[in-house]
C-alpha positions in Angstrom: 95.1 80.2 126.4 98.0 82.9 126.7 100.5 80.0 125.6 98.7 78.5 122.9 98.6 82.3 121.3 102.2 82.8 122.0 102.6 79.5 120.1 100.5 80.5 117.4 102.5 83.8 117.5 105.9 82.1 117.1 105.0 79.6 114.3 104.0 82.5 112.4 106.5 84.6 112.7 108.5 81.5 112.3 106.6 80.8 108.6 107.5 84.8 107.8 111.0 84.3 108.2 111.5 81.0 106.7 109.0 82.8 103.4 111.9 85.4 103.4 114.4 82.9 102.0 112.5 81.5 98.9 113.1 84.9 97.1 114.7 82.8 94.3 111.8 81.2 93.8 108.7 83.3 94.9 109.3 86.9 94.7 107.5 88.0 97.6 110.0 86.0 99.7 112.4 89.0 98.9 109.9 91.5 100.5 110.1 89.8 103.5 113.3 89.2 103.8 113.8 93.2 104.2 111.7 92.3 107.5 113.9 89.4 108.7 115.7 91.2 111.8 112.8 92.6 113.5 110.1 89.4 112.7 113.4 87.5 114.5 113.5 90.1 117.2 109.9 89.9 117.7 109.7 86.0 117.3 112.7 85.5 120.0 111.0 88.0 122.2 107.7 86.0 122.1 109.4 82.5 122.7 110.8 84.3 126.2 107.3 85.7 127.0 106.0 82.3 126.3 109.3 80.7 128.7 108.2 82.9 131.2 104.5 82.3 131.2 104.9 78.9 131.7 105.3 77.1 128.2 109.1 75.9 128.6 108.5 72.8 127.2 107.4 74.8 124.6 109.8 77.1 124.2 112.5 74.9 124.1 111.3 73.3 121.0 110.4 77.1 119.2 113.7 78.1 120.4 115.7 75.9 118.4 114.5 77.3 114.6 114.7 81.0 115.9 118.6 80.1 117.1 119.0 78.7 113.6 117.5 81.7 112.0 119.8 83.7 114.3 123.0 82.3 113.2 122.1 82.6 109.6 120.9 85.9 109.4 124.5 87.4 111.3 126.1 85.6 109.1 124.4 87.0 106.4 124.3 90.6 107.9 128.5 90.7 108.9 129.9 88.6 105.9 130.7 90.0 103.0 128.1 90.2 99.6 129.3 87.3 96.6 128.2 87.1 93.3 125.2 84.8 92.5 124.4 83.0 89.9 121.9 85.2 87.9 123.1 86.8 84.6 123.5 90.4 86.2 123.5 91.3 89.4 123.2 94.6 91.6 124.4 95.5 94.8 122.3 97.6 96.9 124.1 99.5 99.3 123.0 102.5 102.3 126.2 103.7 103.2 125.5 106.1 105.9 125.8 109.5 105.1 128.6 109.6 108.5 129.6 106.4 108.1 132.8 105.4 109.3 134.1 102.6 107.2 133.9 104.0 103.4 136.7 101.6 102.3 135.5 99.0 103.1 132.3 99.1 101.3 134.1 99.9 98.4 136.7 96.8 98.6 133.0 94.9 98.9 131.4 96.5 95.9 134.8 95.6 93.6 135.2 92.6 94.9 131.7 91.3 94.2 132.1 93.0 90.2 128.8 93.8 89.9 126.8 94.9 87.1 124.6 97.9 88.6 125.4 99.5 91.9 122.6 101.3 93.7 123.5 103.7 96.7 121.8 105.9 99.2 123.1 108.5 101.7 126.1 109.5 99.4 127.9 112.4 101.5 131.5 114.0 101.4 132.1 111.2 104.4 132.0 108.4 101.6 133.8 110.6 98.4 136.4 107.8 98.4 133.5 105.1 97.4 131.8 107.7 94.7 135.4 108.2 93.2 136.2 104.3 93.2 133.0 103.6 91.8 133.4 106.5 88.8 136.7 104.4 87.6 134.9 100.9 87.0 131.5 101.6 85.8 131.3 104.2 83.0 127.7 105.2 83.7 126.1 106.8 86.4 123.7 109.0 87.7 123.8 111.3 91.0 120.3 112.7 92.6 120.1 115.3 95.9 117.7 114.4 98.4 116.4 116.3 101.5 117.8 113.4 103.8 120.6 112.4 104.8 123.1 112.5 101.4 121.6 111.8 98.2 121.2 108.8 95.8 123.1 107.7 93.2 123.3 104.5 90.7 126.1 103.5 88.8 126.1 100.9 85.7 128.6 98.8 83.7 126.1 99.7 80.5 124.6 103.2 79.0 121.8 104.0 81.1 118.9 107.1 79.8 116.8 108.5 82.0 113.4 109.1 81.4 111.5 112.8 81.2 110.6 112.5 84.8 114.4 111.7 85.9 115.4 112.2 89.5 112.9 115.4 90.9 115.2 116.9 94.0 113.6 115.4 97.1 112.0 112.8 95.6 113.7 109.7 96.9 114.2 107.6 93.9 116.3 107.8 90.8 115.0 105.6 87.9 116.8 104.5 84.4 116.7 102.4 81.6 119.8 100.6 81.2 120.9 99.0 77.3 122.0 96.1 77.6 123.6 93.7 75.1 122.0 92.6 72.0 119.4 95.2 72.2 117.5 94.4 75.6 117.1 97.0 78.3 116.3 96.6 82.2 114.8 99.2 84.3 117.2 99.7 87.4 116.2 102.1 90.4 117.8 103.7 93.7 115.5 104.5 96.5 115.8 106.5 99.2 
């Protein structure tokens, strides 16, 4: 009974993370693919509960898929971010309001030439990627929070913010960026 559950546990959480990659064509996929690491974490932890109970056979067979998630997803989380395919793109970044590499996540945001760039955690450690972003995209907007740093978004194109704009402590910063030939796209950073 324990290993069929642990089974049924697995092929779910195997379904969740194999959903999390179908973003490009069913939007929901992208929500769950913010949960990838911990459904892998929790589906590699069941398939050694179920190893351990008694269901190796079993196991073996679950354990393949995870590894293949595994590999995939550090690939994904060490390599670098490239530019898709999509008309405009955004890069998302948390830098960590003490993190140590700013550089380098600067050298990544250039290198990728994106349209929009959304941050959080923007400190005095990471001044150096604030000032390298100020140089190549024209507009921007800068909003205190009562975390860790504050939350900024910087665009290629004219961005207004509505009457609301960024309320200190809120968390999010929201604009309306014009775009070429008269169309506009709502673009946000969350905390």
């Amino acid at each position: 009974m324990l290993r069929n559950f642990l089974t049924f546990a697995i092929c779910c959480g195997l379904l969740v993370l194999g959903m999390g990659y179908l973003g490009a064509w069913w939007p929901p996929g992208d929500a769950m693919a913010v949960i990838r690491l911990q459904a892998l974490c929790g589906v590699l932890l069941l398939v050694l509960v179920l190893e351990r109970t008694g269901g190796r056979q079993r196991a073996l067979v679950l354990v393949v898929p995870t590894l293949a998630v595994l590999v995939q997803t550090g690939l994904a989380l060490y390599g670098t971010a490239s530019r898709g395919p999509g008309e405009y793109v955004l890069y998302q970044k948390n830098m960590l309001w003490n993190g140590s590499e700013p550089q380098a996540i600067l050298d990544d945001i250039l290198s990728v030439d994106p349209d929009f760039v959304t941050v959080q955690e923007t400190s005095s450690w990471n001044e150096v990627v604030k000032d390298g972003l100020s140089a190549a995209f024209p507009h921007r907007l800068q909003c205190p929070t009562s975390g860790n740093g504050g939350i900024a978004l910087y665009s290629r194109y004219p961005l207004s913010q509505p009457d609301t704009r960024c309320a200190f402590a809120s968390g999010m910063l929201v604009a309306l960026a014009s775009l070429p030939g008269g169309r506009q796209i709502w673009v946000s950073s969350v905390q």
